[in-house]
C-alpha positions as CSV (number, residue, x, y, z in Angstrom):
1,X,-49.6,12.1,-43.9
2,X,-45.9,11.5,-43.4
3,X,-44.7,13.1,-39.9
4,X,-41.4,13.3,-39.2
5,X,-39.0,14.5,-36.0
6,X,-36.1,16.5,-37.2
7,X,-33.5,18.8,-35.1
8,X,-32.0,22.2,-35.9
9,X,-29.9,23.9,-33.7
10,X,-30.3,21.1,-30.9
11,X,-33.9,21.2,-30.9
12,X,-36.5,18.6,-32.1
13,X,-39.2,19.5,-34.2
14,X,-42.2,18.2,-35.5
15,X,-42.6,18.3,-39.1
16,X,-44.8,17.3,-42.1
17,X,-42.7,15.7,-45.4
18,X,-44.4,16.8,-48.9
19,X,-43.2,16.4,-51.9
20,X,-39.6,15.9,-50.3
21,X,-39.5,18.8,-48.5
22,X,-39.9,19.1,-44.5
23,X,-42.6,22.0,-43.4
24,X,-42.4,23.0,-39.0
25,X,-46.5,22.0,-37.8
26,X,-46.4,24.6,-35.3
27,X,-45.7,27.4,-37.7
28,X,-47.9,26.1,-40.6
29,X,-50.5,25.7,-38.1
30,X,-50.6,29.5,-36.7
31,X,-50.7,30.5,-40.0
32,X,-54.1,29.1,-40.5
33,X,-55.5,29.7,-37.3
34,X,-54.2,26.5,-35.5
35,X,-52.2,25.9,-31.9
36,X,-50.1,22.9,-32.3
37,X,-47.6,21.6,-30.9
38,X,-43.8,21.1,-31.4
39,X,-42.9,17.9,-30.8
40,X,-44.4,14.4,-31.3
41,X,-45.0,13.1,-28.4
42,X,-47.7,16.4,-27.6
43,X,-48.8,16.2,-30.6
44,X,-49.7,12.3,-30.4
45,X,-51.3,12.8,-27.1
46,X,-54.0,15.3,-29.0
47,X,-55.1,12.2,-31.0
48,X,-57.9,12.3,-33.5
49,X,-58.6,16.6,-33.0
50,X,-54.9,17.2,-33.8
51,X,-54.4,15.0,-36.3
52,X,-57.2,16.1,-38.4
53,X,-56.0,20.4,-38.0
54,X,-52.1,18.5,-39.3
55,X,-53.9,16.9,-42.1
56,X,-55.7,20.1,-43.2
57,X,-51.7,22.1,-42.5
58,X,-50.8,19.4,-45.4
59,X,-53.4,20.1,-48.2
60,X,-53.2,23.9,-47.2
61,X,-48.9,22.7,-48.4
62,X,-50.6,20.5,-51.7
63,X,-52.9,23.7,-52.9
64,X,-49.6,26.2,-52.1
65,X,-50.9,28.4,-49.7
66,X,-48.4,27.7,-47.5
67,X,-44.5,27.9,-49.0
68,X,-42.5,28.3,-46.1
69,X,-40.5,24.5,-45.4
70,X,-37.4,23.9,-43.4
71,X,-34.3,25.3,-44.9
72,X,-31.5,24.8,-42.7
73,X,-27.7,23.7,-43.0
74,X,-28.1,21.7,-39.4
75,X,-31.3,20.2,-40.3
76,X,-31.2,16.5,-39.7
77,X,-34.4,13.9,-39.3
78,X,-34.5,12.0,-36.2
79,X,-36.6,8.8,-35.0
80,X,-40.4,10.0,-35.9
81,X,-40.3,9.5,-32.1
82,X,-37.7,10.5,-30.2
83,X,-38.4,9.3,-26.9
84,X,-41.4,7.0,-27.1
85,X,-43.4,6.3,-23.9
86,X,-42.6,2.6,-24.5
87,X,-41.1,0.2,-27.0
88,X,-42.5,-3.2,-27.3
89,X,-41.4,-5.9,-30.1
90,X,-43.8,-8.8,-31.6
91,X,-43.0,-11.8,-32.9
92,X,-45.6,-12.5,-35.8
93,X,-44.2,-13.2,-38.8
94,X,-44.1,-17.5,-38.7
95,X,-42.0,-18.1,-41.5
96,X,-39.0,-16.3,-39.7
97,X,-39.6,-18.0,-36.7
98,X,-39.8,-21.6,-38.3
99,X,-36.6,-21.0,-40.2
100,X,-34.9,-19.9,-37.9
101,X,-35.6,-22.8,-35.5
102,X,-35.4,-25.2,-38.5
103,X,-32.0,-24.1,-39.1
104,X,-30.8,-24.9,-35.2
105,X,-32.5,-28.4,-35.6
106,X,-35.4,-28.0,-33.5
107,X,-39.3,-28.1,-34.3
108,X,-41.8,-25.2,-35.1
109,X,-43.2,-24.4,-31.2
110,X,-46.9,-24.8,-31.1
111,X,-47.4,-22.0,-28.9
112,X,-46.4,-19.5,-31.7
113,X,-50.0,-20.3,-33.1
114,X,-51.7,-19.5,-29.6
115,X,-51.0,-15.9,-28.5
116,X,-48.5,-13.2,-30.0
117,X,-45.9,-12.5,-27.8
118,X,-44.0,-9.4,-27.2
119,X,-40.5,-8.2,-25.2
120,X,-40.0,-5.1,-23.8
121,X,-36.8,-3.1,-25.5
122,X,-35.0,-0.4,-24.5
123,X,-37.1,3.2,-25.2
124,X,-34.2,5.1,-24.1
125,X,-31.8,3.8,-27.4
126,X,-34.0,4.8,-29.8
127,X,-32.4,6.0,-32.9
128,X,-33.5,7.6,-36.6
129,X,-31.5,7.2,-39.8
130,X,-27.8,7.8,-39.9
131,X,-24.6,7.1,-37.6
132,X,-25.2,4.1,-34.8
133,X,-22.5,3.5,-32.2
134,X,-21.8,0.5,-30.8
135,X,-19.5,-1.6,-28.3
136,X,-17.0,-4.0,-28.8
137,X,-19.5,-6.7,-27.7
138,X,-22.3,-5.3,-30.1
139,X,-20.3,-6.5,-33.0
140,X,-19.8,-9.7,-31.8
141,X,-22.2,-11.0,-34.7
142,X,-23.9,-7.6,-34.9
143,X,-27.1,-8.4,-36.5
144,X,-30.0,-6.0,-38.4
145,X,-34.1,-7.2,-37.8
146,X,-36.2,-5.9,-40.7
147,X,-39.7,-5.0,-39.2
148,X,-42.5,-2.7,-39.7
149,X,-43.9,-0.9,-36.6
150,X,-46.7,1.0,-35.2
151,X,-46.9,3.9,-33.1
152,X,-49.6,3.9,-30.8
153,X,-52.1,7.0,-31.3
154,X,-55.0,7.0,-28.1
155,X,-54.7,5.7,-24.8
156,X,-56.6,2.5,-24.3
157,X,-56.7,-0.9,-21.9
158,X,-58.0,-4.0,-22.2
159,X,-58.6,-2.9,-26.3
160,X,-60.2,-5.6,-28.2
161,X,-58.7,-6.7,-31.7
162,X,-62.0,-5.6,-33.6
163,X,-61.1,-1.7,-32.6
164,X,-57.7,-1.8,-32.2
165,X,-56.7,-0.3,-35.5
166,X,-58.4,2.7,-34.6
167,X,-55.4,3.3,-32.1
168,X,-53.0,3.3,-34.6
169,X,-51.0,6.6,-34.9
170,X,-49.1,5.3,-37.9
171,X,-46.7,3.1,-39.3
172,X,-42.7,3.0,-39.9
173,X,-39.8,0.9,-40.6
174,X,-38.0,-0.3,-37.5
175,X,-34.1,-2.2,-37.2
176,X,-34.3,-4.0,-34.4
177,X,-30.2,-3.7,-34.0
178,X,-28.8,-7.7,-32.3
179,X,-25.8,-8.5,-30.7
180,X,-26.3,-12.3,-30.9
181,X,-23.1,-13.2,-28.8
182,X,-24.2,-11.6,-26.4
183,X,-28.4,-12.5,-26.9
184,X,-27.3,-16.1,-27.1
185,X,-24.9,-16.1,-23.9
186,X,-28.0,-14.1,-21.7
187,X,-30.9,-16.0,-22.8
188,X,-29.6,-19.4,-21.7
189,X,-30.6,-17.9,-18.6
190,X,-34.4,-17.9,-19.4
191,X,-35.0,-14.3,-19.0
192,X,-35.4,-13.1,-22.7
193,X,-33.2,-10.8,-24.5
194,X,-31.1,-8.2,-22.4
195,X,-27.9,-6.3,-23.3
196,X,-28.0,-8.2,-26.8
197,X,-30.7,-5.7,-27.3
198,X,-31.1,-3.0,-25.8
199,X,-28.4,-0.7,-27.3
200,X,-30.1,0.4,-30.5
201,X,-33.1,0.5,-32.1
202,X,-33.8,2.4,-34.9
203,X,-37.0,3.5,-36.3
204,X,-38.0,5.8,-39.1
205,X,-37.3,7.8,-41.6
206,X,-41.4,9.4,-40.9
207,X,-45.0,7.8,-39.5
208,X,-47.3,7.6,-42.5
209,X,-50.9,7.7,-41.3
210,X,-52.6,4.6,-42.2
211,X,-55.2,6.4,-44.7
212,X,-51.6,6.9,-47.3
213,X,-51.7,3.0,-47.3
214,X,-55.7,2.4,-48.1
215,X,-54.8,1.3,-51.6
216,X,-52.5,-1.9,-50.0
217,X,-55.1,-2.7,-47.3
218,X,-55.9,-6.5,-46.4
219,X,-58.9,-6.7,-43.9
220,X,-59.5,-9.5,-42.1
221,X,-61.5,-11.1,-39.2
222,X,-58.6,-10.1,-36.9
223,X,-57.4,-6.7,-38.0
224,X,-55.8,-4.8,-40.8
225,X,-52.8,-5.9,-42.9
226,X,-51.0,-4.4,-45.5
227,X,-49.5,-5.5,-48.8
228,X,-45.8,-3.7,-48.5
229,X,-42.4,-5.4,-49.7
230,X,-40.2,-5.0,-47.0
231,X,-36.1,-5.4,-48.0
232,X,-33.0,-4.6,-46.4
233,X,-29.8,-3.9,-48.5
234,X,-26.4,-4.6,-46.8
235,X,-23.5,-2.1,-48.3
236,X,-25.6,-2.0,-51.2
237,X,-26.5,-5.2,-51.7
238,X,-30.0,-6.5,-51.3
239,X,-30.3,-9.5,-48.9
240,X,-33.7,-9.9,-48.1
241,X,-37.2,-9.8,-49.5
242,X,-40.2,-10.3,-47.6
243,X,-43.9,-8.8,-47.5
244,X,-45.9,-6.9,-44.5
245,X,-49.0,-8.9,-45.4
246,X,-47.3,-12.0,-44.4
247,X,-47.7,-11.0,-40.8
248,X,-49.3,-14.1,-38.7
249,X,-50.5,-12.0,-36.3
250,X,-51.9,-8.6,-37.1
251,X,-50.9,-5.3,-35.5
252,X,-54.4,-5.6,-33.9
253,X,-54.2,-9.0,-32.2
254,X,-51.0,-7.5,-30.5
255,X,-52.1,-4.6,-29.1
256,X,-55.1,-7.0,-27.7
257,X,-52.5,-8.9,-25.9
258,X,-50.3,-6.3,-25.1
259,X,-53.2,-4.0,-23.4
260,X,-54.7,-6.5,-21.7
261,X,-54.6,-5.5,-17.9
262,X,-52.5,-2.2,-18.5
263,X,-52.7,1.0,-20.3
264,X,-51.4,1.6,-23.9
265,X,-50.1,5.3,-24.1
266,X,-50.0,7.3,-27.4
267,X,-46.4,7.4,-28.2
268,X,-45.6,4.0,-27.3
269,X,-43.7,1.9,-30.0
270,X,-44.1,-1.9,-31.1
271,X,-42.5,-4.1,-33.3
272,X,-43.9,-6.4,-35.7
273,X,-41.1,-8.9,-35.2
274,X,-38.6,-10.2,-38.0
275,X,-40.0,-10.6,-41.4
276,X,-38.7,-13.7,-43.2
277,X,-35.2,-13.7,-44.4
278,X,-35.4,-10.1,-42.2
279,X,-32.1,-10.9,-40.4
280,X,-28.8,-12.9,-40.5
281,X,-28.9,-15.1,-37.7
282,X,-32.0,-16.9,-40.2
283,X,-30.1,-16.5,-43.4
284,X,-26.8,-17.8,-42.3
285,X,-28.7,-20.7,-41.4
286,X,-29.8,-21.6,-44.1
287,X,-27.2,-20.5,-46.4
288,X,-24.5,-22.7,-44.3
289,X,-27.4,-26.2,-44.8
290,X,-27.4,-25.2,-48.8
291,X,-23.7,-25.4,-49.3
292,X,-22.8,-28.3,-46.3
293,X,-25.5,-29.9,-49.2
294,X,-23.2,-28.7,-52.0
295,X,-20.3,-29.8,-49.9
296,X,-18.8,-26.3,-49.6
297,X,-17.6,-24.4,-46.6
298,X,-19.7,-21.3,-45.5
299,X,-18.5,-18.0,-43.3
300,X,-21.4,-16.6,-41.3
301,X,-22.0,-12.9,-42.4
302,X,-22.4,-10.0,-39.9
303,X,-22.4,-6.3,-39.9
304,X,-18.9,-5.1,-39.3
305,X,-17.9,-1.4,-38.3
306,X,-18.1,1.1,-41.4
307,X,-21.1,-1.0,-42.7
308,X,-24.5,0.5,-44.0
309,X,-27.6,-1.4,-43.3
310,X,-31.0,-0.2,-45.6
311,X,-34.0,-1.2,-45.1
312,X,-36.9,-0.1,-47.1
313,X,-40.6,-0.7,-47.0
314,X,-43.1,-0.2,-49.6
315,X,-44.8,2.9,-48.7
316,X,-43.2,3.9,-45.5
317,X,-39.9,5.0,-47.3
318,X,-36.0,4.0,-46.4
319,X,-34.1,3.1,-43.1
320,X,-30.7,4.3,-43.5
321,X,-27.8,3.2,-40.5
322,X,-24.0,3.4,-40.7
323,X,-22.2,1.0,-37.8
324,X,-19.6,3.2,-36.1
325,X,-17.3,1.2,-33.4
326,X,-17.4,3.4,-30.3
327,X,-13.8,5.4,-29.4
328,X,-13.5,4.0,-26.1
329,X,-15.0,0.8,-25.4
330,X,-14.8,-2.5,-23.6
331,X,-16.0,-6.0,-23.3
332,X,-18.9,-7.6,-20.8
333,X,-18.8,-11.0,-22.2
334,X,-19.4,-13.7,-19.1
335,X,-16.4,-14.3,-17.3
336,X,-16.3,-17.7,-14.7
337,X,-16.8,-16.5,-11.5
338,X,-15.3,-18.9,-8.8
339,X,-17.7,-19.5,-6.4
340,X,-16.3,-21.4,-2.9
């Protein structure tokens, strides 16, 4: 299934996309007998028992007994989650991680290869396809993240890699949206990633249910994987090319780590981290060492106001974001504060 959160007249609803049309649960649902509810985050927190009467709402949709979709002039789709209980983001694809430290002249840290690690984001600036508005700051060296994410489906603690997949709501693309001026200037600090971060996120354009992606499954000893290309396209122009399967540490390793000692609530959010080539701050590294090779001079890229950033995963559809400069807005960069 593909589930999707869309708005009409300043209300979310939850939805089913078929066939490229978007079809309201709740009223397919009382039509064949079924109380659902409206909104994702209800309908998450009914786990397996819900999610079976939506998938039966869908081939009711695939055999044409039910014709009724959404067919509004205000319609628009938001995140697949609005508000999610939580938003957590991984770090488990090595090859981003090694290039990326490669490029600032450092070596590969061994802990990568011990534990996944996560940050918490912000779950309040969570954002679905179209218009994203930033500050001044935030296009400092605005930077996009290509990632696949999981929405969490069950509530679970101390879950153990081997069942972990069967928490797994479903799957969707996520920009994990980077103000590196202001990451970089923060994180000297030692504290991990703060206002370079937690502006924007976006996630989307629907949560496919894992059993749409059985044809690319990879199983391992440590939990599912997925072959998917992952790409992102900058004002039309592609710019990276990476692969879900490439993940170093699964989906399930993470939500070991990350429930160990606390709960895991269905709706919450998390991030597979940057695929390869998934962001700037990698490829203008290593763009700038091929032509300082060449002996050529190299301008860092970086998403400017007006700019569209796509990012596409096999399977789980398009990302689509516009940058839009905020009307009134002002600076926070570090300023030296005299101190007697």
């Amino acid at each position: 299934m593909k589930l999707v959160s869309y708005t009409t007249k300043k209300k979310d609803r939850l939805g089913l996309f078929v066939d490229g049309k978007v079809y309201n649960v709740q009223e397919c649902a009382a039509g064949l007998g079924f109380e659902l509810p409206n909104r994702m985050r209800r309908f998450l927190r009914g786990g397996d028992e819900m999610m079976n009467q939506a998938r039966q709402v869908e081939q009711a949709i695939k055999e044409g007994k039910i014709t009724s979709f959404v067919d509004d002039p205000n319609f628009r789709l938001l995140a697949p989650v609005p508000n999610p209980t939580s938003c957590r983001d991984g770090y488990a694809f090595r090859q981003h991680v090694q290039t990326a430290r490669r490029n600032r002249g450092v070596e590969m840290i061994p802990e990568f290869d011990q534990y996944p690690v996560f940050y918490f984001t912000n779950h309040n600036a969570i954002f679905g396809e179209g218009e994203i508005q930033v500050e001044d700051d935030h296009l400092r060296q605005l930077d996009f993240e290509l990632e696949a994410a999981i929405v969490i489906g069950k509530e679970g603690r101390n879950i153990s890699a081997s069942e972990a997949d069967e928490y797994i709501a479903g799957y969707l693309v996520m920009n994990d949206l980077s103000a590196r001026v202001l990451q970089m200037e923060e994180m000297k600090l030692n504290l991990g990633p703060a206002k370079g971060k937690d502006f924007a996120t976006s996630i989307g354009p629907w949560l496919v249910t894992s059993d749409e992606l059985e044809p690319n499954k990879i199983e391992t000893e440590f939990g599912n994987k997925y072959d998917l290309r992952m790409t992102a396209k900058h004002n039309g122009k592609q710019i990276s090319d990476g692969n879900m399967m490439d993940m170093n540490w699964t989906f399930a390793e993470i939500i070991e780590r990350a429930s160990y000692g606390v709960r895991l609530l269905p709706g919450d959010v998390i991030g597979s981290g940057t695929v390869g080539t998934g962001c700037y701050l990698e490829l203008n590294g290593t763009w700038a060492l091929e032509a300082k090779e060449k002996g050529k001079d190299f301008k860092p890229i970086w998403l400017q106001d007006g700019d569209e950033i796509e990012l596409e995963i096999t399977g789980l559809g398009v990302l689509k974001n516009k940058i839009r400069k905020a009307k009134k807005s002002r600076s926070i960069l570090a300023k030296k504060k005299n101190i007697a």
